[in-house]
MARVEX-194319 format. One record per residue: x, y, z of N, C-alpha, C in turn. Coordinates in steps of 0.2 Angstrom, whole numbers, plus 5000, padded with zeros to 4 digits. Last residue first. Layout:
// residues N
XYZXYZXYZ ...
END
This chain:
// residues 745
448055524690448655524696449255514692 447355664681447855594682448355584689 446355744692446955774688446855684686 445055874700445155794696445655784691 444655974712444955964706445155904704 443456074723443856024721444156014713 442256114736442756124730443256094728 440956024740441656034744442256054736 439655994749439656054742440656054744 439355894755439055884749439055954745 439655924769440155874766439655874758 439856034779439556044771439855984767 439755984795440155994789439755984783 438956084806438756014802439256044796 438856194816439556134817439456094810 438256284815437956264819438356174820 438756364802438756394808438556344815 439356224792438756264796439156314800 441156224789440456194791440156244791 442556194784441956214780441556164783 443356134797443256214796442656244791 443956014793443456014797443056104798 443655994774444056034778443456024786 444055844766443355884768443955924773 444955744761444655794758444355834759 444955614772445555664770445555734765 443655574770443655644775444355674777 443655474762443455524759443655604761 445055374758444755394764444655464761 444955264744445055334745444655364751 445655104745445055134743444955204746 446355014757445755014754445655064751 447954974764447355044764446955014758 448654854770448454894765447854924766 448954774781449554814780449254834774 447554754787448354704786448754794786 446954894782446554814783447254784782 446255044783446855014785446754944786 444855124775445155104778445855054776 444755194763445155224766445355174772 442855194765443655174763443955224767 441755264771441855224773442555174771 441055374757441255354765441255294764 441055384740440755354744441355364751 441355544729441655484732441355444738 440755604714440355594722441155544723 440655794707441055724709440855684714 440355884693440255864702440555794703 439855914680440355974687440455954693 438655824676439055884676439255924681 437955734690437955784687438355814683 438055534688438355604689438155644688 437455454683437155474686437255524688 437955404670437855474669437355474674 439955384675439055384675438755414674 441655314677441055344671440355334673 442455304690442055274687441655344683 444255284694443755324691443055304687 445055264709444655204702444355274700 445955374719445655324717445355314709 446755474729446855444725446255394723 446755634739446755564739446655534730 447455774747447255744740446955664742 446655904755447255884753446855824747 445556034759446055984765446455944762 445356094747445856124752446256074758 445955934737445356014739445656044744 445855844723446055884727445855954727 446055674718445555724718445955754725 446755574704446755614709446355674713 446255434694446355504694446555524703 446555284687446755294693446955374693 445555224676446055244676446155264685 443955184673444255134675445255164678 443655294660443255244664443655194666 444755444657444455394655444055334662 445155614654445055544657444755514654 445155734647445455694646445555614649 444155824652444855814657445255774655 443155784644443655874646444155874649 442855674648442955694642443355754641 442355694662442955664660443255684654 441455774659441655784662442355774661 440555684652440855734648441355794650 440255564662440755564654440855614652 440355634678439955624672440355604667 440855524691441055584690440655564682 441855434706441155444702441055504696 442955344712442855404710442255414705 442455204723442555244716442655324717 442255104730442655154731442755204727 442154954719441955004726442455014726 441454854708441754924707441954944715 441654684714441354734713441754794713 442654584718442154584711441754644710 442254584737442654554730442254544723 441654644746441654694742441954664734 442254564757441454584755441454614749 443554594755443254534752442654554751 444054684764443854724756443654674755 443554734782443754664777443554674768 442754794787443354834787443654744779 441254854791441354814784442254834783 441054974795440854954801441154874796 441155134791441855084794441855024797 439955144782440255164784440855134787 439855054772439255024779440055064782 439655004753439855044758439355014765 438954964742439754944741439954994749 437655024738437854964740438254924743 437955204744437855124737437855084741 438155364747437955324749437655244743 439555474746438955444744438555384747 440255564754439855524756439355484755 440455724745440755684750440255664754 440555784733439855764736440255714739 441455934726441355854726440855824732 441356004710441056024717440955934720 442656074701442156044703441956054710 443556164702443056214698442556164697 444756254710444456204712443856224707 445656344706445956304705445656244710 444756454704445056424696445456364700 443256444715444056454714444256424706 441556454709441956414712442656444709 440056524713440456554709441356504712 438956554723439256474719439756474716 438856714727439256664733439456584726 438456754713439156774717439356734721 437156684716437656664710438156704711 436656764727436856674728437356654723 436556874725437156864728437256794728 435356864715436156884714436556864717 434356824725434556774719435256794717 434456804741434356824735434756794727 434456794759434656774753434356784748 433956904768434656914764434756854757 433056834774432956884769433456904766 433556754780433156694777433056784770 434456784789434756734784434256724778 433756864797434256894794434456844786 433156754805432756814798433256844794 433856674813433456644808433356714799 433556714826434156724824434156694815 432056704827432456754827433156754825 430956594822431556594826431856634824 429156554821429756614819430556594824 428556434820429056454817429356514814 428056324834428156404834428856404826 426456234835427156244829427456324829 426056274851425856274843426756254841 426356264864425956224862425656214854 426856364870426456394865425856324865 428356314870427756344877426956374875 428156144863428256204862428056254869 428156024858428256024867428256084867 426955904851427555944850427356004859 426155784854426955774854427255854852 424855834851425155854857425855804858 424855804834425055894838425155884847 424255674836425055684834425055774838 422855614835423255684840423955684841 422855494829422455584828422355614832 423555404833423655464825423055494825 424255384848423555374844423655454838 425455264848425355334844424555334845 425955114857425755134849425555214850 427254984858426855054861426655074853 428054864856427954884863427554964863 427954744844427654834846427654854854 429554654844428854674845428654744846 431054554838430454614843430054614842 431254434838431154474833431054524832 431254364850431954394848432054424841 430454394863430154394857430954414852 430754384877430154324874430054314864 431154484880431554424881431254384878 429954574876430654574872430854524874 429354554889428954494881429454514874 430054544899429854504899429754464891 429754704897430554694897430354624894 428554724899428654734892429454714890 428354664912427954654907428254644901 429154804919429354714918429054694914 428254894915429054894913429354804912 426954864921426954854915427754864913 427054834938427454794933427454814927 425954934942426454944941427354904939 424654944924424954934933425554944935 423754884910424054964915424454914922 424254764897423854814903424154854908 424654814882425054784890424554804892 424354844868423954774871424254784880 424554974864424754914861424554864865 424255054874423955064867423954974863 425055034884424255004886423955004878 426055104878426155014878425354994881 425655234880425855194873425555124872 425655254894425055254891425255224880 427055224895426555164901425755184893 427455354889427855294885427255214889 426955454896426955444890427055374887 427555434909427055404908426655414903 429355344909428755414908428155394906 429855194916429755234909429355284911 430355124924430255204926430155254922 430954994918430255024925430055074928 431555054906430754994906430355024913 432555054914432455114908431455114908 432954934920432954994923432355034919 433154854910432554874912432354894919 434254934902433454924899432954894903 435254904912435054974911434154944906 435354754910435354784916434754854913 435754744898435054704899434854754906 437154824899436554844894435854824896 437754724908437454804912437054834904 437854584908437654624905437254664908 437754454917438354484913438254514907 436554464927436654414918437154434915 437454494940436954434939436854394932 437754594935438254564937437954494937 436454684933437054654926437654634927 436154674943435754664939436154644935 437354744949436754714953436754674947 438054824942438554824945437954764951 436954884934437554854930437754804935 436454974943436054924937436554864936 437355074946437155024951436654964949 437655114932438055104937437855024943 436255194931436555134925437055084928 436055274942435855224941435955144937 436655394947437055344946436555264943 435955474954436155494947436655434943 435355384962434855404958435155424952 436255374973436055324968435555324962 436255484980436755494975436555424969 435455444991435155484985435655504980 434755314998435455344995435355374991 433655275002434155285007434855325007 433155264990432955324996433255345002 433855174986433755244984433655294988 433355064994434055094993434055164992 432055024991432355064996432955074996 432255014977431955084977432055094985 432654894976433254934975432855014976 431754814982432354834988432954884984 430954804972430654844978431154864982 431754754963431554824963431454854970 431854604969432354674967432254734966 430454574965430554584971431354644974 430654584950429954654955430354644962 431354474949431654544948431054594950 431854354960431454384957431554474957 433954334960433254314962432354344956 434854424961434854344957434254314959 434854534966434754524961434854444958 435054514981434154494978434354504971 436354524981436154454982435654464979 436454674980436854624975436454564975 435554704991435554714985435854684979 436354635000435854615002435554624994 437654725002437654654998437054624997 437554904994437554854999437254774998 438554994987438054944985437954894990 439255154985439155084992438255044988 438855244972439055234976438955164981 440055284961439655234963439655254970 441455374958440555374958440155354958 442855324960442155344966441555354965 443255274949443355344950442955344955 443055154948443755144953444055234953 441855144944441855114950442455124955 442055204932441655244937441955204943 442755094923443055154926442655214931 441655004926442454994929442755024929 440655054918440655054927441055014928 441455054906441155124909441255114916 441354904904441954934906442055014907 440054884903440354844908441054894908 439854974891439554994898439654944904 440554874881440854944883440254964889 440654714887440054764883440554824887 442154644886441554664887441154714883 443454504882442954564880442654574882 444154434882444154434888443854514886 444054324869444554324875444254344880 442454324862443054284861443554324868 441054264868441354304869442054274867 440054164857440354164861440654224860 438454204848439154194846439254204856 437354294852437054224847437854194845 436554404865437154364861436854294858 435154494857435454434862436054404859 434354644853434554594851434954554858 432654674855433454694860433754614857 431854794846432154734845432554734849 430154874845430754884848430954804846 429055004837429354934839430154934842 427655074840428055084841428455024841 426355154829426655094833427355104835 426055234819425855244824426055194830 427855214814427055264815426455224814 429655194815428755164814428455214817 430655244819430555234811429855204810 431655284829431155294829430655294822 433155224838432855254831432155244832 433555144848433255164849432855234841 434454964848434355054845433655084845 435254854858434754884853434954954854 435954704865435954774863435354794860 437154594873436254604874436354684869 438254524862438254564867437254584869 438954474853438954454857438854474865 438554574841438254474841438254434848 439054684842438454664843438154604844 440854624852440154654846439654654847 441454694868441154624864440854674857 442954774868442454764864442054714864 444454824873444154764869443254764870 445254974871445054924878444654904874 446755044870446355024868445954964874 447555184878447255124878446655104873 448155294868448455284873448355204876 447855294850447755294857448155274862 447955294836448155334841447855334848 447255154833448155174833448155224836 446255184834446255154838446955174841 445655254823445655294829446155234834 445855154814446255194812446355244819 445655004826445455034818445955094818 445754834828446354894830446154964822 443954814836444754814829445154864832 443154844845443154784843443854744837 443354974858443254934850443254864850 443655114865443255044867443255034858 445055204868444555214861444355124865 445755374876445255274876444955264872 446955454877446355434873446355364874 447555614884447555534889446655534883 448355724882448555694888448255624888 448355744863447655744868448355684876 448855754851448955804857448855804864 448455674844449355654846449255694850 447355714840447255644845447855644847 447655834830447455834838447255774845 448155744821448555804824448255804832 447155674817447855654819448255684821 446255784814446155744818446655714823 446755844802446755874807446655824815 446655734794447655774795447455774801 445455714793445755664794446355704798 444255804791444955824790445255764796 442655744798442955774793443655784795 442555584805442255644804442655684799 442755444800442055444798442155524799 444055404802443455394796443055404794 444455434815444755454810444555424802 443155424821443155484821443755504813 442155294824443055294821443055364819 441355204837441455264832442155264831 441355144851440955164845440955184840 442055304860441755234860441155214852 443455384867443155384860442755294862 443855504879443555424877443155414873 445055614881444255604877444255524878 445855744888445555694887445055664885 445655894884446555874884446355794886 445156024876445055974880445855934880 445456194886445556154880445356064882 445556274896445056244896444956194890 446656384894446656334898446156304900 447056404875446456404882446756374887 447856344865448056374870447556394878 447356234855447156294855447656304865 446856094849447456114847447156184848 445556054854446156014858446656074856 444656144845444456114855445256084858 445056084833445056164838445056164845 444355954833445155974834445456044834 443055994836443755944840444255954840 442256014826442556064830443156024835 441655904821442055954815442456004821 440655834830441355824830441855874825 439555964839439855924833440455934832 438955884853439155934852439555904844 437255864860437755814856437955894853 435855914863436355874869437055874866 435355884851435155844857435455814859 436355964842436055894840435855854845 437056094846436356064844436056014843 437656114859437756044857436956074853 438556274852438256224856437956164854 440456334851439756294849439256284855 441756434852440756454852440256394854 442756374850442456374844441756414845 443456364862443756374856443456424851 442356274868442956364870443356394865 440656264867441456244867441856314868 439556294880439656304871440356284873 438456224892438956244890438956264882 436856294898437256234893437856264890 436356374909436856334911437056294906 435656494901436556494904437056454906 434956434887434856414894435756434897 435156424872435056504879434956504884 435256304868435956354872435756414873 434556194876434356254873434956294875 434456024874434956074875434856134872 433555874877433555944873434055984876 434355714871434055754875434055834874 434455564862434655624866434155664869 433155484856434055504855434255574857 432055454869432355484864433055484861 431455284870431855314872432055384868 430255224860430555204867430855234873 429455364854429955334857430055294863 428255414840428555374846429355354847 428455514827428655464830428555444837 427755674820428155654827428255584827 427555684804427155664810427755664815 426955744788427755734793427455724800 425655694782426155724782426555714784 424655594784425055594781425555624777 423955674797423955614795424355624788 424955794805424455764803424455714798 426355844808425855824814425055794810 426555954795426655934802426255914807 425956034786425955934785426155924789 425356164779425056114783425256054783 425956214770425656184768425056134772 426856314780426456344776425956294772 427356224786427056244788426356264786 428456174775427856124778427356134782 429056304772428656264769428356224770 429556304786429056384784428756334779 430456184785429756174789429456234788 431356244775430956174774430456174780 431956324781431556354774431156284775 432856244790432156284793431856324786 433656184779433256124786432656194788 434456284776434056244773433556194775 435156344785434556364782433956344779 436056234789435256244795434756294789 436656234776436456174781435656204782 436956264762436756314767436156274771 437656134756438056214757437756254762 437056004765437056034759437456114762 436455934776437455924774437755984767 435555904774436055934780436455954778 435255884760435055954763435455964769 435855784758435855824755435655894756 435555694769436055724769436055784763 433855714768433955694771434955734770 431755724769432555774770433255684771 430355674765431155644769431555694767 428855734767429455754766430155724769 427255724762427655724766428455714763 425455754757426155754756426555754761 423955794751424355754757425055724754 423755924739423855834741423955864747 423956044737423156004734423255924737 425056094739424356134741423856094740 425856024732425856034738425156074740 425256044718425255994722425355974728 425956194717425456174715425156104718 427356144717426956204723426256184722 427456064704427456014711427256114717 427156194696426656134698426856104703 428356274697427556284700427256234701 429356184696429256214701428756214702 428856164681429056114683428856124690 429056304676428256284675428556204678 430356324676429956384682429056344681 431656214678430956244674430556284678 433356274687432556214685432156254680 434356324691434356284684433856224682 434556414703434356354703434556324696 434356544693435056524697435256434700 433056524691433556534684434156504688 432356554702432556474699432956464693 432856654706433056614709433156544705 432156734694432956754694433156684700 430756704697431056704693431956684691 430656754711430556704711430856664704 431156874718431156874713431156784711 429756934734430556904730430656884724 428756994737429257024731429956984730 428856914753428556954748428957004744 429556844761429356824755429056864750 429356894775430056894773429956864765 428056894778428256964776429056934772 427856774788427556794777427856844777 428456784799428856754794428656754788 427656844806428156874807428756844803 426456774806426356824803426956874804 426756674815426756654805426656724802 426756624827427256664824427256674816 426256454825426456544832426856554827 424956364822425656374818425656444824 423656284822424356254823424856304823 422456384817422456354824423156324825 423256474805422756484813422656454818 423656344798424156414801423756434806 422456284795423056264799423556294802 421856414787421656364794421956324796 422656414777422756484781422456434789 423956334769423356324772423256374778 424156464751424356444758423956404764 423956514740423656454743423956404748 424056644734423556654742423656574744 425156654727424356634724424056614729 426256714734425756744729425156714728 426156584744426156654744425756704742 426856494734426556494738425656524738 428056544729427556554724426756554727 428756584741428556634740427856624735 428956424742428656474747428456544744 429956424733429156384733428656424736 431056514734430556544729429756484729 431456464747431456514747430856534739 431756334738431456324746430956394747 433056384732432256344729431856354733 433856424742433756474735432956434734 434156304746433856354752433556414747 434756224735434256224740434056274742 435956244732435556314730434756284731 437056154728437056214733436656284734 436956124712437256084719437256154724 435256134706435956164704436156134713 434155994705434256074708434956054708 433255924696433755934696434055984697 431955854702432055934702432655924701 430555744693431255744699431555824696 429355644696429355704697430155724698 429155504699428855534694428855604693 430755404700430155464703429855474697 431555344697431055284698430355354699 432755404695432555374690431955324693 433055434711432655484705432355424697 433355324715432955354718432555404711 434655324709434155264710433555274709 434855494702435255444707434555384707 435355614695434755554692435055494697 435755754705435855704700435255654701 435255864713435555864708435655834703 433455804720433855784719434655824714 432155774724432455864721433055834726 430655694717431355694719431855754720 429155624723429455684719430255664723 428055524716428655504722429055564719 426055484721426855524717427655514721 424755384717425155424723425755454717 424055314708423655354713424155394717 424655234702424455294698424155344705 426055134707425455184709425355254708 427655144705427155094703426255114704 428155224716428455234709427855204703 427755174729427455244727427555234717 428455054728427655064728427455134726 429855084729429455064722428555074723 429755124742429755184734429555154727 429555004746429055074748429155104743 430554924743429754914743429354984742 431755034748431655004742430954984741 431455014762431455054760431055054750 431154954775430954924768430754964763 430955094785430855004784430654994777 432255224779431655184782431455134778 433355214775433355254780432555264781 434355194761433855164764433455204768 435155204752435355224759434855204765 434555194738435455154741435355144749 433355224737433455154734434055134737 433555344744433255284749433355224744 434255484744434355434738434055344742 433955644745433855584748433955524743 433555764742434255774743434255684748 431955724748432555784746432955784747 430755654742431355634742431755694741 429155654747429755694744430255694744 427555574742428255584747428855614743 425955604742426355604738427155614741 424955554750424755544745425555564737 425055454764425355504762425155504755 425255334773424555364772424455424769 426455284775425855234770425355284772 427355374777427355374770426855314768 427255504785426855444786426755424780 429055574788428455554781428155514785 429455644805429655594798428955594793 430455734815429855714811430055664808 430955714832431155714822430555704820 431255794844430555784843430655784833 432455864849432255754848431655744843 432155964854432655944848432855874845 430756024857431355974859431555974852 429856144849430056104857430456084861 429556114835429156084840429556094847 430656264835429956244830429456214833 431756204841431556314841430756274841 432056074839432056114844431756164845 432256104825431656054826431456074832 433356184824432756194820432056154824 434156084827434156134830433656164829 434155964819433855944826433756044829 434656004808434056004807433756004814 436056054814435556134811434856094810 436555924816436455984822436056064818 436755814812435955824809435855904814 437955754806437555764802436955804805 438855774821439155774815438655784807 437855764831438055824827438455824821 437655624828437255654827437255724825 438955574831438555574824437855614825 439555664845439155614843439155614835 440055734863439955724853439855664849 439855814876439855744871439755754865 440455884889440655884880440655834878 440055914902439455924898439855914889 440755864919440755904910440155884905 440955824928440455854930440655904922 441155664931441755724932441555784930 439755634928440155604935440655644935 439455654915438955694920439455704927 440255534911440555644907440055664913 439955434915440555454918440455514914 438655464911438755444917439455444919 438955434898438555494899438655514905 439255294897439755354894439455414896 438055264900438555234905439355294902 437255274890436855294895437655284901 437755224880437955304879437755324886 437755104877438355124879438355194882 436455074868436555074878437255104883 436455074856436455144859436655124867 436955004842436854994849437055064852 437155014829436954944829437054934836 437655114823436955104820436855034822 438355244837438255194832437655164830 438155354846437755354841437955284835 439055354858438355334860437955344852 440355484857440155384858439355404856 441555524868441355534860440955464859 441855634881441655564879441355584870 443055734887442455744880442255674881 443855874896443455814897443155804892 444256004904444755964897444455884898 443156044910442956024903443556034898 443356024922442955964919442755964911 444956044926444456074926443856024921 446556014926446156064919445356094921 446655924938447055994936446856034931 445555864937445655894945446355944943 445655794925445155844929445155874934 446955744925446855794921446055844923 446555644937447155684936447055754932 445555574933445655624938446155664938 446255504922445755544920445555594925 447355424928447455484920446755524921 446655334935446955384939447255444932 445755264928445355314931445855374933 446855194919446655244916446155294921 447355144928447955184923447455224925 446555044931446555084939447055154934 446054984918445555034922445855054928 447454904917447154954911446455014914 447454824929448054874927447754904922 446354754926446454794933446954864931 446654684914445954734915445954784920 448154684909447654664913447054704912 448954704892449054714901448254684903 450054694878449454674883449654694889 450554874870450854804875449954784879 450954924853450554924860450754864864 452155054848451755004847451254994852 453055134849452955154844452255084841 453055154866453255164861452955174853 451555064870452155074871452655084866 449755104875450255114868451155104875 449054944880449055004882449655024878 447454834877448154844876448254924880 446654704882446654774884447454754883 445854564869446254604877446354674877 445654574859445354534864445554534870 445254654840445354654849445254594855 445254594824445054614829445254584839 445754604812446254644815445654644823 445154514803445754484806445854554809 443154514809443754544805444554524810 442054484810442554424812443154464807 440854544807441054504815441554494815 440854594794440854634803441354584808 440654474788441354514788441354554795 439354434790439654404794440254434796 438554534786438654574791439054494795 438154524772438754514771438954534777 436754574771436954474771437454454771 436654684775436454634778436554574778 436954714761437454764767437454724772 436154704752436454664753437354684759 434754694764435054714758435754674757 432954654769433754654768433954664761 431454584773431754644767432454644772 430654524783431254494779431854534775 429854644790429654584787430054534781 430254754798430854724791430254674786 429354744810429454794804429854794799 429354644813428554644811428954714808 430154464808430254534811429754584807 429754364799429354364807429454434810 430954354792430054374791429654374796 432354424791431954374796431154424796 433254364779433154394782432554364786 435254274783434454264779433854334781 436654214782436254264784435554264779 438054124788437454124785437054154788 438854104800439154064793438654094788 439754114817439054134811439254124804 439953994828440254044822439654044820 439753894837439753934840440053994835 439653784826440053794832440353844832 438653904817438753824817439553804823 437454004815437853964819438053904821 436454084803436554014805437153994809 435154214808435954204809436054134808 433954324802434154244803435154234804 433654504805433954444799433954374807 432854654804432854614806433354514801 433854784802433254764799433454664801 434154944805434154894810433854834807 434155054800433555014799433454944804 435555114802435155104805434255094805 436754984797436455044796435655054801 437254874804437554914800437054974795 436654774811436954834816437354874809 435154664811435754684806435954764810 434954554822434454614819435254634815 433954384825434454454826434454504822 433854234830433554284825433954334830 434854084820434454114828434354204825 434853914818434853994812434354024821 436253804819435853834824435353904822 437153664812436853724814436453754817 437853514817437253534814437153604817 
END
C-alpha cells in the first residue's frame, strides 16, 4: 500500500506544490497539491512527469574519479582528501582567482550555494557564476543602479493591476508566476482588465491577449525609446510621482526630445495608431510589466531592461499598488555587487563584473580558462547546473573544461558536464534531500516551502553542502568544533543556540564559517547541513524579515526564527512565513537618495545614439545568415536538462525545429523533414515543424535537448549554435537574435 506525501515540483522555478505516491520506497504518481497556498493544485504537465527526473538510468551513486579515457569508483575519503589537496595546490600556486565555483541557481534548491560560497569566500576568490548571469545580469544591473540592490527584482502585482504586460514573455508556456496559465486566462476573460503582448510572434500567450505588438526581432529598445518619447510629447507623463519618487529625471527627458518616433516604429514594423493607444493606456491604467527572456536576452539586452524602467518611471508603476512592486524575501538571490566598489573583482580576461548579484556570467568562462594570464582560471567546481547545455557555445566549453587543472561536477547523472570532469561526486536529488528556493513570486505575503526527503538515499549520496563541508573540513577552514557543541546538538535546539553563540564569541573565525559549523553540528545530528543552514538562516534572520513574520501571525521574541523553522517542519505544503505591508512598498528600494534614481551615466550615450537609421543598418542580417534564430524556446516538451529520459516526451513533436510555412515554402522544405540549422557557432540537426506561430524570417529551437541518454543524443543541443562571444556588454548571451540559415539536412 502506497504512501501520497506532499512536495514541491523542482523543474522550474514555480516550484508548484504537488502530491507524491510512494510505493516501496519509489515515487510512482504525481498529483497537484491543493493545500499548497500558492500553487493551490495548478501543475503542468512538466510536474506530473517529475517521476523521470528522479530515476534517470544514467544516475550517480558513488564518487568516481576520471581514468583514462573512462572513470573508476573510489571512496569518499580518497575523492575529498584528491580533491582539497588539487584545489590548495593550484591556489597557493595561481593565486585565488585561478578559482570559480559554478552553482547555487538550480530551479529546485538553493542551499548548496551558501556552502559553495563558503568554500570560494575560504580560498579567498570572489568567481561565482550562476544562471543568473547567464540570463538576468543587465536587468539585475539596472535594477541595482535604479532601486539600490541588484536583488531588489520587481514583479507585476498582477491581482491588483488593471492591465499586465507580457514583454517578450510567453507565460501560457513558461510560466514564471503562481498559476500562471489561470491568471492570463483571467486577465484574457475580464472586460474589466487587458492583457497587452509585445511579442514577435503569436505565441500562446499572444493569441489570448487583447492587445498584442508584433515588434520586429531586435528592435525593443527602438520601441521602448519611441513610447517614452510619445509619452513626452503629450505632456502625459506622471509628473507627481516623478517629483516625490523618481532622482534624476530631469537628466533623462532631454534624451527624448525630437526623436523621430515615426521612422522608429516604421523600422519596429508596428501601427503608429496601435502604439499610441496602449501609451495612451499607460497613462490612464494601473498597469504592470513581466519582462521577461525576450528582452534579456533580446539583441540590445541591458538597453532594453533600463528603457523599460524610464518607462515605468515615467508612468509611475514602481513600488505602487499594482504596478511592479519589490517582493519580499526569505532570503535574497544573491547579493549586491557594485563594480565601482575597488574591492569587486571583474574577470581577467574579459573586463566583467558579477552583475547578476554577485554572480559572474557563464558566456565568459571559456575566455577566462583558454587565455595566457597568470591569473586565468585553471579550477572550477561545477554544482547543480550542466554548463555544457545550458550555457552558450557548447565547442567552446568542451574546449575549456579539457583545459581546466582540476573540475568537480556534484550531480545526480553522468550528464554531458559530468564526462569532462576530473571527479564526479554523487548527488542526493531533491526527493531525497531537505531543500527549498528562495524565489520571490508572492505579494504582499511571503511563502516559503522546505521540501523533505519522501524517497530513500540510493548508494552513498549526499546533499552537495554535505560534501562542501568535506571539502572545507579537509581544507582547514573550519574551524575546532568542540564536542560539547556537537553533543548539545542532539538535544533542544534554543538550548543549542545559546552554546553555539558562546562558541562564537569565543571563536570568531566561526562566524565566517557558519554554514560549515551548522552542517558539521546540527546537520550531523539530522543528516542534512541544508535543514542545518536554514535554521541558522531562520535565527539570525534581519530585522526586516522578524518584522514580516510578526505581519503574518508569529509573535515578536527571540525564538521567532525557531518558531517559523518549527511550523515549516510542521507544514510540508509551506506556509506564509511573512507578509509586505503594501502601502509602503517605496521603502524596499535601497537607493542613497532613497528615491528611484534613474539616471545611470554609463547609460546615456546608448540611450541617445539609438536612432531610427542606424538601427535599420545595424538589423541588416549576413547573405549567409538571413534568418534570425530564437535560441530557447520555452513549451511543454522541455525542463531545461533536468527531464534527461526522451520517454517523457514519448508521442509528442519535441525538439523541434519551429519555423513559418512561408518561410519553408521558399526554402523548399516541408513539415516533419530533417533540416539543418547553421550560425557562427556551428550546426545542429533537427524535425522541422510548420507553425504559424512562427514569425516570418525566424526560427525557434527549444533548450534543454541535445542531451546524451544510453548511447543516443536527443534532439538538437541548442547552445551548439549560440556563440559565447555574441553577448551583452554586461555578459548576457543574445540568445534570441542569433543569425542563421535552414538548409536540407
Amino acid at each position: 500500500m502506497g504512501e501520497w506525501k506532499k512536495t514541491g515540483c523542482v523543474l522550474c522555478a514555480q516550484n508548484c506544490g504537488l502530491e507524491v505516491l510512494v510505493e516501496d520506497g519509489r515515487m510512482v504518481k504525481v498529483k497537484g497539491d491543493k493545500s499548497n497556498l500558492k500553487s493551490q493544485g495548478y501543475l503542468c504537465r512538466k510536474g506530473m512527469n517529475v517521476v523521470y527526473h528522479q530515476y534517470p538510468k544514467d544516475r550517480i551513486t558513488e564518487p568516481l574519479k576520471r581514468k583514462g579515457g573512462g572513470f573508476e569508483p573510489v571512496s569518499w575519503d580518497r575523492a575529498i582528501g584528491e580533491i582539497a589537496e588539487k584545489l590548495r595546490d593550484v591556489v597557493e600556486s595561481h593565486g585565488p582567482r585561478s578559482f570559480a565555483y559554478m552553482g547555487g541557481s538550480s530551479q529546485g534548491g538553493h542551499f548548496e550555494a551558501a556552502f559553495g560560497l563558503g568554500i570560494l569566500r575560504g580560498l579567498g576568490s570572489q568567481y561565482y557564476y550562476s544562471s543568473s548571469g547567464q540570463e538576468f545580469s543587465g536587468q539585475w544591473w539596472v535594477q541595482g543602479r535604479v532601486f539600490g540592490k541588484q536583488y531588489n527584482i520587481t514583479g507585476p502585482d498582477e491581482h491588483n493591476t488593471e492591465m499586465l504586460v507580457a514583454w517578450g514573455w510567453n507565460g501560457m508556456q513558461s510560466h514564471q508566476m503562481p498559476r500562471a496559465r489561470t491568471v492570463l486566462k483571467g486577465f484574457s476573460d475580464d472586460p474589466e482588465r487587458l492583457l497587452v503582448v509585445i511579442d514577435p510572434r503569436r505565441s500562446e500567450t499572444a493569441a489570448i491577449a487583447d492587445i498584442h505588438l508584433p515588434v520586429r526581432p531586435g528592435t525593443d529598445a527602438l520601441l521602448i525609446k519611441a513610447m517614452i518619447a510619445i509619452i513626452l510629447y503629450e505632456k502625459k507623463e506622471n509628473r507627481a510621482y516623478l517629483e516625490r519618487h523618481v532622482e534624476g529625471w530631469e537628466r533623462v527627458r532631454p534624451w527624448f526630445d525630437g526623436f523621430d518616433v515615426d521612422g522608429a516604429l516604421a523600422v519596429c514594423g508596428l501601427d503608429g495608431r496601435e502604439v499610441r493607444r496602449l501609451c495612451g493606456l499607460m497613462t490612464t491604467r494601473k498597469w504592470g510589466v513581466h519582462p521577461d527572456l525576450g528582452i534579456y536576452m533580446g539583441r540590445t539586452s541591458t538597453l532594453n531592461s533600463y528603457l523599460l524602467h524610464i518607462l515605468g518611471a515615467a508612468c509611475g508603476v514602481f513600488c505602487v499598488p499594482g504596478g511592479n512592486i519589490i517582493p519580499g524575501f526569505v532570503m535574497p538571490l544573491g547579493f549586491h555587487a557594485d563594480e565601482r566598489d575597488p574591492k569587486t573583482w571583474r574577470t581577467v580576461a574579459t573586463g566583467m563584473p558579477p552583475a547578476a548579484a554577485g554572480s559572474f556570467p557563464p558566456s565568459v568562462v571559456p575566455e577566462e580558462i583558454l587565455n595566457d594570464h597568470g591569473d586565468r582560471l585553471r579550477a572550477m567546481v561545477v554544482s547543480a547546473c550542466n554548463p555544457l547545455r545550458s550555457y552558450p557555445d557548447t565547442t567552446a566549453y568542451e574546449k575549456a573544461f579539457g583545459a581546466l587543472d582540476l573540475l568537480v561536477v556534484n550531480e545526480i547523472v553522468m550528464s554531458e558536464t559530468a564526462r569532462l570532469a576530473h571527479y564526479v561526486l554523487p548527488c542526493r536529488s531533491f526527493y531525497e534531500s531537505y531543500d527549498a528556493t528562495f524565489f520571490p513570486w508572492t505579494y504582499p505575503k511571503i511563502h516559503f516551502q522546505l521540501r523533505r526527503p519522501i524517497v530513500p538515499v540510493p548508494g552513498s549520496c549526499l546533499e552537495a553542502g554535505q560534501i562542501y563541508t568535506l571539502i572545507a573540513d579537509r581544507l582547514g577552514l573550519i574551524p575546532e568544533i568542540p564536542g560539547d557543541l556537537v553533543a548539545a546538538a542532539e538535544g533542544d535546539r534554543l538550548a543549542f543556540g545559546a552554546k553555539l553563540m558562546e562558541y562564537a564569541a569565543k571563536e570568531p573565525a566561526a562566524l565566517k564559517r557558519m554554514p560549515f559549523v551548522l552542517a558539521k553540528t546540527l546537520g550531523r545530528a539530522w543528516d542534512s547541513a541544508n535543514l542545518a543552514a536554514l535554521w541558522g538562516m531562520l535565527m539570525t534572520a534581519p530585522k526586516s524579515f522578524r518584522e514580516n513574520a510578526e505581519r503574518a501571525g508569529f509573535a515578536s521574541g527571540m525564538d521567532l526564527g525557531d518558531r517559523v523553522f518549527q511550523a515549516l517542519l510542521d507544514s510540508p505544503s509551506g506556509t506564509w512565513v511573512g507578509e509586505l505591508d503594501p502601502s509602503d512598498n517605496m521603502s524596499q528600494v535601497k537607493t542613497a537618495s532613497g528615491k528611484i534614481e534613474i539616471f545611470i551615466p554609463e547609460m546615456e550615450e546608448a540611450v541617445r545614439s539609438l536612432q531610427p537609421a542606424s538601427e535599420e543598418m545595424k538589423l541588416a542580417l549576413p547573405r549567409e545568415f538571413p534568418l534570425i534564430l530564437s535560441a530557447g524556446r520555452h513549451y511543454d516538451y522541455n525542463a531545461n536538462s533536468l527531464m534527461r529520459d526522451p520517454e517523457w516526451n514519448a508521442g509528442k513533436r519535441a525538439g523541434t525545429v519551429a519555423m513559418s510555412p512561408d518561410d519553408a515554402k521558399a526554402l523548399g522544405l516541408s513539415d516533419g523533414q530533417a533540416v539543418r540549422v547553421t550560425t557562427e557557432a556551428g550546426s545542429a540537426t533537427g524535425e522541422l515543424e510548420l507553425t504559424d506561430q512562427v514569425r516570418a524570417g525566424t526560427v525557434l529551437i527549444p533548450h534543454g535537448f541535445g542531451l546524451v541518454y544510453g548511447d543516443t543524443t536527443h534532439g538538437p543541443n541548442v547552445n551548439s549554435l549560440t556563440k559565447n562571444t555574441h553577448r551583452d556588454p554586461l555578459g548576457t548571451p543574445l540568445h534570441r537574435y542569433v543569425p542563421c540559415r535552414v538548409e536540407r539536412a
